[in-house]
C-alpha positions in Angstrom: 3.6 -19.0 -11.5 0.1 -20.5 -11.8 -2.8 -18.1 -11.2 -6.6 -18.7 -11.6 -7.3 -17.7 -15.6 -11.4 -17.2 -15.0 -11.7 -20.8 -16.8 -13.3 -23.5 -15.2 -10.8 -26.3 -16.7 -7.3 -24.7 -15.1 -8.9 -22.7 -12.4 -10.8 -25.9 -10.7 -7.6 -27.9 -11.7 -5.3 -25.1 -10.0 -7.2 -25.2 -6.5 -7.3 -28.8 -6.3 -3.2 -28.4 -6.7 -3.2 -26.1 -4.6 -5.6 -28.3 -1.8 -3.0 -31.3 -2.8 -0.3 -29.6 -1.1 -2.0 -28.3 1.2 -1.5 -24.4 0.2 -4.6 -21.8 0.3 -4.1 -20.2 -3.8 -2.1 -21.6 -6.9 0.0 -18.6 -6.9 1.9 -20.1 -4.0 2.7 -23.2 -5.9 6.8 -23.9 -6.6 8.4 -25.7 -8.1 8.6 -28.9 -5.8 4.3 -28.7 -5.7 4.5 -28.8 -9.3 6.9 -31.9 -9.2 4.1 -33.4 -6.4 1.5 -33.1 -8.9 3.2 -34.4 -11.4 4.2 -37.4 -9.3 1.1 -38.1 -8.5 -0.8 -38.3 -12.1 2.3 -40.7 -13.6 1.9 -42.8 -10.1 -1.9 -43.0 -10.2 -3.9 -41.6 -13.1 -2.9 -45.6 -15.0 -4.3 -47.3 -12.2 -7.7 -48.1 -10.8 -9.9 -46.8 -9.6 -8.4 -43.5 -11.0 -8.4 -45.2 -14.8 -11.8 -45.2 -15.0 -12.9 -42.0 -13.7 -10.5 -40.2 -15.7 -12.3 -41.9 -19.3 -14.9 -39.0 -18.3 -12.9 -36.1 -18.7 -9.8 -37.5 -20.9 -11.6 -39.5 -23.8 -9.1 -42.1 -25.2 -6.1 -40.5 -23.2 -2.6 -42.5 -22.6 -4.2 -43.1 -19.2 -7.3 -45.2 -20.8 -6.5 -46.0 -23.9 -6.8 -49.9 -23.8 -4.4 -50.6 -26.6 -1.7 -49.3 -24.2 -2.6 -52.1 -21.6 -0.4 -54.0 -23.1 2.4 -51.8 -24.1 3.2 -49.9 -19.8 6.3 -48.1 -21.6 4.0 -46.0 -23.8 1.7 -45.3 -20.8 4.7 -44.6 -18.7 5.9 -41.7 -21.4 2.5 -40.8 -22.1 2.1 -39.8 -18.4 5.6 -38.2 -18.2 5.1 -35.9 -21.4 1.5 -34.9 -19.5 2.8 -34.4 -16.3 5.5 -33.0 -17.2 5.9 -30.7 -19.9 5.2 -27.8 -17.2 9.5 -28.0 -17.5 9.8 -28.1 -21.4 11.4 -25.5 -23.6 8.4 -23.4 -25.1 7.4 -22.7 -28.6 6.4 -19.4 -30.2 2.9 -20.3 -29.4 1.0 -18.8 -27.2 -1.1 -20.5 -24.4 -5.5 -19.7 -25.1 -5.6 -19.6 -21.2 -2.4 -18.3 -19.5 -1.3 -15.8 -22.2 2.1 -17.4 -21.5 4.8 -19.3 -24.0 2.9 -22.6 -25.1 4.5 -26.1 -24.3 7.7 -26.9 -26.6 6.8 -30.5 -27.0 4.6 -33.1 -28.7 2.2 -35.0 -26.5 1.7 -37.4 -28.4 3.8 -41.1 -27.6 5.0 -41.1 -30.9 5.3 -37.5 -31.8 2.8 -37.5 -34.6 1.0 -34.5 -33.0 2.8 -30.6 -33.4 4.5 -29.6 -30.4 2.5 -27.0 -28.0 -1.3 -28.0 -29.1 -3.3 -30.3 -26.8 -5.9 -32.0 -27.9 -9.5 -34.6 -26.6 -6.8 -36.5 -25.3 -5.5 -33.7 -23.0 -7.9 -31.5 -22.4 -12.3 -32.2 -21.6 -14.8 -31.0 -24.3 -12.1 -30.7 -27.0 -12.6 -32.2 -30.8 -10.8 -35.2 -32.1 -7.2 -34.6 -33.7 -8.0 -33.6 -37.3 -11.1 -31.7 -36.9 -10.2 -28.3 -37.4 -13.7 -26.2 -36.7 -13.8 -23.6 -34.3 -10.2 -23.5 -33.7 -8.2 -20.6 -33.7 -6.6 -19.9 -37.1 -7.9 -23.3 -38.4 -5.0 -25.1 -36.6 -6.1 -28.7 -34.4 -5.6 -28.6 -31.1 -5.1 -25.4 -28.7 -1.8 -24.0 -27.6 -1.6 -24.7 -23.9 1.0 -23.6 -21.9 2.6 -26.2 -19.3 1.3 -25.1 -15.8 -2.3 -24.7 -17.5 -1.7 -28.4 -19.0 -1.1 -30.0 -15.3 -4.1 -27.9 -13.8 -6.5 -29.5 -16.6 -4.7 -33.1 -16.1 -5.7 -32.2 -12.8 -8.9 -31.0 -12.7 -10.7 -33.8 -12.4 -9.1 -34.4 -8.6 -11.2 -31.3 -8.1 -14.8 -32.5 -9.7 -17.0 -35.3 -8.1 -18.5 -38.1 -10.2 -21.6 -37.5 -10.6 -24.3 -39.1 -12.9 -21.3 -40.7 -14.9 -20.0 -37.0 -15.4 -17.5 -34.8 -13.2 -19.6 -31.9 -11.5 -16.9 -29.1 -11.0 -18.0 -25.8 -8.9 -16.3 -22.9 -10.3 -16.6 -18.9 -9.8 -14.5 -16.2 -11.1 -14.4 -14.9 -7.8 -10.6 -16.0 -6.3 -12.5 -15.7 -3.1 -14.8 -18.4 -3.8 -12.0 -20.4 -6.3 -10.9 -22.1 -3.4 -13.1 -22.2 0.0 -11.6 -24.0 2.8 -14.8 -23.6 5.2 -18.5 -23.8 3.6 -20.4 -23.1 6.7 
């Protein structure tokens, strides 16, 4: 079950799936919203105009990566492993954000990256693949549970582009997380 973890990334990412299916908290997600979601990145997030607003928050992603134009297949499993991995088998890592069983597989296309760690890629304000500082116990990458990987893949669907940047509004208030009426 998806709840809001008091960070900005999978809380904003968590309401806006929440808004998608039209439900008032993430907590009342299932399975079948999940699937939605998930539906919805591997359907869209390749495609314009969504392509181009998503190089803001997903630097040099499967999504944007321009060596993939040529190659769908690998954009097509790129978006699969992202949206959904929420289903995998987990690892014996545990997720920075969720406290739950981190991801059991690789992101990567090819594999080349250790299963359960998400990297620039997958996640906004992250470090390149082999830089390890400031990273908990010197490993690349953060563990990242599955739920907490489709709420940042969709965070941006909550943000507005603004200045060339997304502009996310964010409180650790659940009250506030998700605001139907602003008045």
């Amino acid at each position: 079950m998806l709840q809001y973890t008091g960070h900005p990334l999978v809380d904003v990412g968590a309401a806006a799936m929440a808004a998608f299916v039209g439900k008032d908290h993430p907590a009342k997600l299932v399975d079948e919203d999940y699937a939605r979601v998930a539906d919805y990145i591997e359907r869209q997030y390749a495609k314009q105009p969504l392509k181009s607003y998503l190089n803001v928050a997903f630097l040099n992603s499967g999504f944007t990566q321009p060596a993939f134009e040529s190659q769908p297949e690998k954009r097509r499993l790129y978006a699969q492993k992202v949206a959904r991995s929420y289903t995998s088998v987990a690892t014996d890592l545990w997720c920075v954000f969720t406290g739950e069983p981190a991801i059991g597989v690789s992101l990567s296309v090819d594999e080349s990256l250790p299963a359960g760690r998400a990297f620039r890629e997958h996640m906004p304000m992250m470090t390149g693949r082999g830089i390890i500082n400031f990273v908990p116990g010197g490993e690349a990458g953060l563990p990242v549970s599955g739920l907490a990987l489709l709420a940042i893949q969709f965070f941006p669907m909550g943000c507005a582009k603004c200045g060339g940047r997304l502009l996310a509004v964010h409180s650790d208030s659940p009250d506030l997380a998700f605001c139907e009426d602003i008045s």
